[in-house]
Backbone as CSV, one residue per row, in Angstrom:
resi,resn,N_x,N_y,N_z,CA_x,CA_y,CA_z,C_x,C_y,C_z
1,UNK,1.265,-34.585,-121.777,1.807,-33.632,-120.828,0.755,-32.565,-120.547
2,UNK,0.632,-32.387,-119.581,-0.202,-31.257,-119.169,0.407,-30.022,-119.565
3,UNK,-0.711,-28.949,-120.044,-0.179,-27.762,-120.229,-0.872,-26.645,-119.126
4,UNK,-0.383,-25.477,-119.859,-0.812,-24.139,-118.614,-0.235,-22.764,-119.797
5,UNK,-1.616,-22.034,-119.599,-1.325,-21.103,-120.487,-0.852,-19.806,-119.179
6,UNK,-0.043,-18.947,-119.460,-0.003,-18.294,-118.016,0.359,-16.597,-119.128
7,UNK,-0.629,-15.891,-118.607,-0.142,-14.378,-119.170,0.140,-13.783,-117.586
8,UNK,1.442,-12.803,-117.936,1.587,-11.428,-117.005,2.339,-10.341,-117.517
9,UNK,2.115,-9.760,-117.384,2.129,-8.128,-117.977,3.741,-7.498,-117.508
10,UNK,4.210,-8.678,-116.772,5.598,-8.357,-115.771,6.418,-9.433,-116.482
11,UNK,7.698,-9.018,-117.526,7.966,-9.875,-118.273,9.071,-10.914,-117.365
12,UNK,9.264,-10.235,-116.010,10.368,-10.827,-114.912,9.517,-11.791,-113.975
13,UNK,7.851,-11.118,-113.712,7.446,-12.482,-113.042,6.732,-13.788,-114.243
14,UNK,6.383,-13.407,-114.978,6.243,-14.129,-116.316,7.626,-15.220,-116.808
15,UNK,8.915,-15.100,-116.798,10.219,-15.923,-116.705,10.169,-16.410,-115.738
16,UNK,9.692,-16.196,-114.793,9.684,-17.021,-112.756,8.532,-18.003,-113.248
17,UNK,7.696,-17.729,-113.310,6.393,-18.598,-113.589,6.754,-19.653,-114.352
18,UNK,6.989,-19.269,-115.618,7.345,-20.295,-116.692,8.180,-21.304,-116.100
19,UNK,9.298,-20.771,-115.360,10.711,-21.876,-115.136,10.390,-22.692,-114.063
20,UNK,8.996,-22.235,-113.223,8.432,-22.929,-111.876,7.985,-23.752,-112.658
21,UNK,6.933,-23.575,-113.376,5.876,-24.626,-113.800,6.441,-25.687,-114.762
22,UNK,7.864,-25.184,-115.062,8.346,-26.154,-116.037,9.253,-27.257,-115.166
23,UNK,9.615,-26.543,-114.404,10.391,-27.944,-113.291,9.081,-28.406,-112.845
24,UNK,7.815,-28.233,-112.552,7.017,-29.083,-112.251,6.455,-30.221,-113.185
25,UNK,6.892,-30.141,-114.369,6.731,-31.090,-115.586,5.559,-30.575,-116.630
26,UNK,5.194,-28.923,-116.176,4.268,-28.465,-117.268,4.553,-28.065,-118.420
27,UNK,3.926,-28.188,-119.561,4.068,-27.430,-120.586,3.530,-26.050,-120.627
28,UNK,4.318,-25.109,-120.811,3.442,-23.513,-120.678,3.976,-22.656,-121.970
29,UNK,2.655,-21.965,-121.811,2.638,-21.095,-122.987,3.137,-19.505,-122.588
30,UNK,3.778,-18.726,-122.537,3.558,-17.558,-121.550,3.135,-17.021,-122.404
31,UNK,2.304,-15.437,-122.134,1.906,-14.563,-122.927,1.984,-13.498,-122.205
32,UNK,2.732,-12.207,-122.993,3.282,-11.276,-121.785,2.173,-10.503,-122.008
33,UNK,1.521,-10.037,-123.192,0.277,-9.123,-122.931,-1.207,-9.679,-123.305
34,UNK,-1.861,-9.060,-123.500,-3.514,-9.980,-123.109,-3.374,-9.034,-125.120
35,UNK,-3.762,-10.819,-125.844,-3.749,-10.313,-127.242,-5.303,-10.716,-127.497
36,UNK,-5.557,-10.197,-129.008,-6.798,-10.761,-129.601,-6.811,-11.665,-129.636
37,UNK,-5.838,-12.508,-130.068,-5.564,-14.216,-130.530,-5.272,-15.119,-129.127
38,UNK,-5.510,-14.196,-127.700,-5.940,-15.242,-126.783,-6.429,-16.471,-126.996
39,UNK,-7.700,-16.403,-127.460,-8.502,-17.366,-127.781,-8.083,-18.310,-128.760
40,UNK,-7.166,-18.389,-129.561,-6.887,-18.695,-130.661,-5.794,-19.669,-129.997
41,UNK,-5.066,-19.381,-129.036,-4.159,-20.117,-128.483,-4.657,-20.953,-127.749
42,UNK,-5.791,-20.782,-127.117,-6.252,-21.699,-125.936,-6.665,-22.517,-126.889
43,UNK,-7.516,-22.191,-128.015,-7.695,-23.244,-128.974,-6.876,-24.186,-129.817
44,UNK,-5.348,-23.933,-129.927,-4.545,-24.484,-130.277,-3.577,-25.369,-129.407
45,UNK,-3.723,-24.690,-128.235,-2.855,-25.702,-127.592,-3.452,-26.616,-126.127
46,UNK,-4.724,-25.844,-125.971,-5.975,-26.951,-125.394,-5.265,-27.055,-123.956
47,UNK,-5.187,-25.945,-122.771,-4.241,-26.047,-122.031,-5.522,-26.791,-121.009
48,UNK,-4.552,-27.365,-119.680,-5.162,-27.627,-118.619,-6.063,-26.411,-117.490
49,UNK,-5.261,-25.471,-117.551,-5.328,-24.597,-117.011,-4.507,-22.751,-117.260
50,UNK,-5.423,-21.744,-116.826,-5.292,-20.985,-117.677,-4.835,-19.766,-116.802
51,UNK,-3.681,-19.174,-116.337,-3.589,-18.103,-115.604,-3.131,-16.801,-115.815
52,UNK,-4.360,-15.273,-115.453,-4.091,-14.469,-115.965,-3.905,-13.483,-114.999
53,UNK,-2.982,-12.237,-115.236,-2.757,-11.357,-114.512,-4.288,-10.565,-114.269
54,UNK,-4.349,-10.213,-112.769,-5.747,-9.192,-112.471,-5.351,-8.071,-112.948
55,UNK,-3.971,-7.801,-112.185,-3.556,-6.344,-112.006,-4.965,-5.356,-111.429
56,UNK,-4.493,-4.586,-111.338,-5.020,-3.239,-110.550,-6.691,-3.145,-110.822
57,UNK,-7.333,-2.877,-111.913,-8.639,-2.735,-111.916,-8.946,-4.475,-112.291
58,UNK,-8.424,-4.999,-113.154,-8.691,-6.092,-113.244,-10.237,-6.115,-114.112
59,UNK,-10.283,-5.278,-115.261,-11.471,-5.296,-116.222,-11.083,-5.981,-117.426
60,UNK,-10.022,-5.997,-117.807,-8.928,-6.446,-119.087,-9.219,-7.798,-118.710
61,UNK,-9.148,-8.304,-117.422,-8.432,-9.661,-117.335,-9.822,-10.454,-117.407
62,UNK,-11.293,-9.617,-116.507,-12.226,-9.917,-116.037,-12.722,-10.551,-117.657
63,UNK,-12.723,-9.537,-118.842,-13.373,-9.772,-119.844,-12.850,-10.800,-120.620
64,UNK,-11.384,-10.807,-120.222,-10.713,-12.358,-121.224,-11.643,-13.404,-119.987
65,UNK,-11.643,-13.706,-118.968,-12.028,-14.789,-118.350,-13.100,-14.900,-119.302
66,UNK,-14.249,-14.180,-118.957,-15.628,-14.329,-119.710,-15.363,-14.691,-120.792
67,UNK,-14.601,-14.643,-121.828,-14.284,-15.096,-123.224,-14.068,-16.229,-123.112
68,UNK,-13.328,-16.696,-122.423,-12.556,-17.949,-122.170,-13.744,-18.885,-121.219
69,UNK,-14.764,-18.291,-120.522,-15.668,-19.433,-119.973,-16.991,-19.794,-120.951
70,UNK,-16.725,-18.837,-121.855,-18.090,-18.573,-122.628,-17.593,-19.462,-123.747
71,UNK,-16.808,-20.018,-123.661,-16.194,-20.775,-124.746,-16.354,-22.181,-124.073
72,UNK,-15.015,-22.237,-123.343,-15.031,-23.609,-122.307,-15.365,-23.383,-120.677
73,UNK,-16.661,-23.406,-120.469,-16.870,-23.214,-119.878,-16.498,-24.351,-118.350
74,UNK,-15.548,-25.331,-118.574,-15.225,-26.083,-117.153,-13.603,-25.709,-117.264
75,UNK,-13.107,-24.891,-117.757,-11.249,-24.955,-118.204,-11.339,-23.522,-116.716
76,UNK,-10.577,-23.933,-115.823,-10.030,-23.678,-114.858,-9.494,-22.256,-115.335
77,UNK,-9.660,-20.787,-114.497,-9.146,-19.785,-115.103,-8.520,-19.444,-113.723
78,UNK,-7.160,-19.232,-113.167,-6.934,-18.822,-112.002,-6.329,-17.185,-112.288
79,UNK,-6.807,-16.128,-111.309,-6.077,-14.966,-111.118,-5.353,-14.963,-110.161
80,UNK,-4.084,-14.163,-111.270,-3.011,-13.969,-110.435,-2.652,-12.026,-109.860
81,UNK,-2.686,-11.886,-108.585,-2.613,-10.302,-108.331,-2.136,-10.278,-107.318
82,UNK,-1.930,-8.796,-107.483,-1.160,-8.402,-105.662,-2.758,-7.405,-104.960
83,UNK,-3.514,-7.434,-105.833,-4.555,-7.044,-104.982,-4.969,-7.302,-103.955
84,UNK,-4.817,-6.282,-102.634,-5.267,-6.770,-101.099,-6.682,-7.631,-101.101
85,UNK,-7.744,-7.266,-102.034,-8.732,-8.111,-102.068,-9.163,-8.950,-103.383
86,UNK,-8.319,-9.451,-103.692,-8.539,-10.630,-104.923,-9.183,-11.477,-104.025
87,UNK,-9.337,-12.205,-102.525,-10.177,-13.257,-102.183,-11.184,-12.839,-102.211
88,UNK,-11.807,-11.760,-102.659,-13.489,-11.156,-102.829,-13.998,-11.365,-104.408
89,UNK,-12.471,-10.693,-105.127,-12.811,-10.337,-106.302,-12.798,-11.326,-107.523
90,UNK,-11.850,-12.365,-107.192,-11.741,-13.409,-108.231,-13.024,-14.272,-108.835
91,UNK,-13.675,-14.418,-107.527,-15.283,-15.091,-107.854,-15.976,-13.945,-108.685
92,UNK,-16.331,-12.439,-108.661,-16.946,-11.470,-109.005,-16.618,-11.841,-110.630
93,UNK,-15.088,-12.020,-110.305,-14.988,-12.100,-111.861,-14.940,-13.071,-112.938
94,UNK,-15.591,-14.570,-112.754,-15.712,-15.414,-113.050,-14.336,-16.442,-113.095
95,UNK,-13.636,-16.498,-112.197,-12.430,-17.134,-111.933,-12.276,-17.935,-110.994
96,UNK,-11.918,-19.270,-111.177,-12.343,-20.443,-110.287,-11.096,-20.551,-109.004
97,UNK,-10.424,-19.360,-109.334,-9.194,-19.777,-107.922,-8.509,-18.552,-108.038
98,UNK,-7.774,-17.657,-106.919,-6.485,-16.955,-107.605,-5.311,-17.644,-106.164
99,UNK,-4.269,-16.411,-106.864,-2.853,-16.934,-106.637,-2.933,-14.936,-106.180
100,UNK,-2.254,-14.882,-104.597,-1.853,-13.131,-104.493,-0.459,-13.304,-104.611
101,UNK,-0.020,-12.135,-105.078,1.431,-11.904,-105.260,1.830,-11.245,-104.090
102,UNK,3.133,-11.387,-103.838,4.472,-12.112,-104.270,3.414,-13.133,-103.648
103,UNK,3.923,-14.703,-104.076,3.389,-16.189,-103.410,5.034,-16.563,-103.568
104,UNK,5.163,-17.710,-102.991,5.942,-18.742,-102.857,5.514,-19.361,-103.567
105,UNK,6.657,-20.571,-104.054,5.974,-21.671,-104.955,5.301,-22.931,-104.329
106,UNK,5.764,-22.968,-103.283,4.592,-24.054,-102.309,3.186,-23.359,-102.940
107,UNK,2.487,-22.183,-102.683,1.680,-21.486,-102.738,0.980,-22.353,-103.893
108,UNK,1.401,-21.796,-104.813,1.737,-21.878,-106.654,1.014,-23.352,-106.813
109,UNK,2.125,-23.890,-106.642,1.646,-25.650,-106.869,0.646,-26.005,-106.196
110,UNK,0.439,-25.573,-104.624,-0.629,-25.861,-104.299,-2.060,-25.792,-104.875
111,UNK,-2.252,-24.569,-105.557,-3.207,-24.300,-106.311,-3.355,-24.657,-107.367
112,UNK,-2.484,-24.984,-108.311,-2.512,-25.445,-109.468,-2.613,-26.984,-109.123
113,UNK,-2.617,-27.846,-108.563,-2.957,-29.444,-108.294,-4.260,-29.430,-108.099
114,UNK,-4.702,-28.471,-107.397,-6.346,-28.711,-107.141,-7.123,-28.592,-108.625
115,UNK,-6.136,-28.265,-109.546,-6.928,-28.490,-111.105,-5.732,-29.632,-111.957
116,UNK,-4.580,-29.575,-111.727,-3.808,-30.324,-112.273,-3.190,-31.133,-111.073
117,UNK,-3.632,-32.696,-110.896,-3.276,-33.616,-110.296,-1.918,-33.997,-110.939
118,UNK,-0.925,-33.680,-109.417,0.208,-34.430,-110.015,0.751,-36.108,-110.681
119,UNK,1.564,-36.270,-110.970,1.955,-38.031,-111.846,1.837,-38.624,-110.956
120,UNK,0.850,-39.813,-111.100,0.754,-41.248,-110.008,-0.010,-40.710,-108.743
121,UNK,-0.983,-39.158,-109.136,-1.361,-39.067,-107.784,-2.987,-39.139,-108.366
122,UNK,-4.004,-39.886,-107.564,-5.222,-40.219,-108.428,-6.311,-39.239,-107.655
123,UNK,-6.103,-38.421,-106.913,-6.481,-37.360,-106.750,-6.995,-36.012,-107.802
């Protein structure tokens, strides 16, 4: 089963996320705040893909990416924000895709297939 580690700092869009990605057939980890033992989880549960809140300055989130590429450096890190310019900032910050808030879940899935190919699709 594919997994998806997903942190947000919003414990109401964090329950939305989870219950999306789980009718999509993912396994997810949520994590409501950005811990030390990040790393410790990605190492334990070896996700497909990894999504973290930017929020507002987006330095917190910037420095877990770098942790997390400096480690595995091909594991997909997508940001998730309501920042008017996350399509500038997500690359700045070593993040291979984001997601702006509010999204739809068309949105959602869309982006997450371009790293997690859905069942029977060889794409």
């Amino acid at each position: 089963m594919e997994t998806i580690v997903v942190q947000d700092t919003n414990a109401a869009i964090l329950d939305v996320l989870t219950q999306a990605l789980q009718m999509e057939g993912l396994q997810v980890y949520p994590v409501l705040r950005e811990t030390e033992d990040f790393l410790n989880l990605i190492d334990q549960c070896r996700p497909h893909v990894v999504m973290l809140d930017y929020r507002l300055n987006g330095e917190d989130a910037k420095q877990i990416c770098y942790r997390i590429k400096s480690r595995y450096p091909h594991l997909p890190v997508i940001a998730l924000s309501c920042n008017y310019n996350i399509d500038r900032l997500y690359g700045e910050g070593g993040f291979d895709d984001y997601i702006r808030k509010p999204f739809d879940l068309d949105l959602l899935y869309r982006v997450l297939r371009k790293y997690i190919p859905a069942k029977g699709n060889s794409t």
